[in-house]
C-alpha positions in Angstrom: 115.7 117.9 104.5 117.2 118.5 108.1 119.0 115.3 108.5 120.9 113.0 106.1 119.3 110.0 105.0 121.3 107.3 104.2 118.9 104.4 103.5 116.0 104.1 101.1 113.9 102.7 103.5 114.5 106.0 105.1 113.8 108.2 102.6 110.6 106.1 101.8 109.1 106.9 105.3 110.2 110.9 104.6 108.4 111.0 100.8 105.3 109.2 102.6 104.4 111.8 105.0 104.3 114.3 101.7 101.2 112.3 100.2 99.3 114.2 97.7 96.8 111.8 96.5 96.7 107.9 95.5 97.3 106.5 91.7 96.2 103.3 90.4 97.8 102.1 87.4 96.8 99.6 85.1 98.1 98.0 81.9 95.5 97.5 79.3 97.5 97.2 76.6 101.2 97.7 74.8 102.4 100.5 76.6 98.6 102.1 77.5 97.6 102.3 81.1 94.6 103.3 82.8 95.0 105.8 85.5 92.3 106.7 88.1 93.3 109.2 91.2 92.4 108.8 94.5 92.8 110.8 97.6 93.0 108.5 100.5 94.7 104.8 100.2 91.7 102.5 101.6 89.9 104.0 98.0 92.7 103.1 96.0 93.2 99.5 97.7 89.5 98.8 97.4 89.7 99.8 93.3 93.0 97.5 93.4 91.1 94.6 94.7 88.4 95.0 92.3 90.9 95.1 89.5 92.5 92.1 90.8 89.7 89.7 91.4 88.3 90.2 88.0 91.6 89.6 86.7 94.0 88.1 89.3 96.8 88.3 86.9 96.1 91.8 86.0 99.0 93.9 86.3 98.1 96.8 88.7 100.5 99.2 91.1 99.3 101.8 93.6 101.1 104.4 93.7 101.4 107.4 96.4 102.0 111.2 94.7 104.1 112.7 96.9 105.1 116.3 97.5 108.0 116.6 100.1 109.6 119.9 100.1 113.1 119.5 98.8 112.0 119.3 95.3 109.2 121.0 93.2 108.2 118.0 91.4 106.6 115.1 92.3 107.8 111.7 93.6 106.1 108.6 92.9 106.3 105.9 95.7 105.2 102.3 94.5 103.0 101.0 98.0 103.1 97.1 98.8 99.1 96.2 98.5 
């Protein structure tokens, strides 16, 4: 990183232009989730919404896998859907 970020919000925006792919997460169970991988968000949204209006009280994050440079593993940034 060339500048110094101070807020999260800030550092939000600099992870999200390292997108890798998309990550839907779903809890089926005690501690089991379903994972499916997307690469573009509109893909993952649309899966979301499926999951959602079978179950509207499913509990279901998208997530963007991000690879920014200053760190060799990824980071994981929750999106608001």
């Amino acid at each position: 990183m060339s500048k110094k970020i101070s807020l999260s919000d800030e550092y939000d925006d600099y992870v999200l232009k390292y997108v890798d792919s998309y990550t839907v997460s779903h809890l089926v169970g005690v501690g089991k989730y379903d994972k499916k991988t997307f690469q573009s968000l509109p893909k993952a949204v649309k899966y979301y919404n499926n999951i959602k209006t079978k179950n509207p009280i499913a509990r279901v994050g998208v997530y963007a896998v991000c690879y920014p440079p200053h760190t060799i593993l990824p980071v994981n940034k929750i999106m608001n859907v």
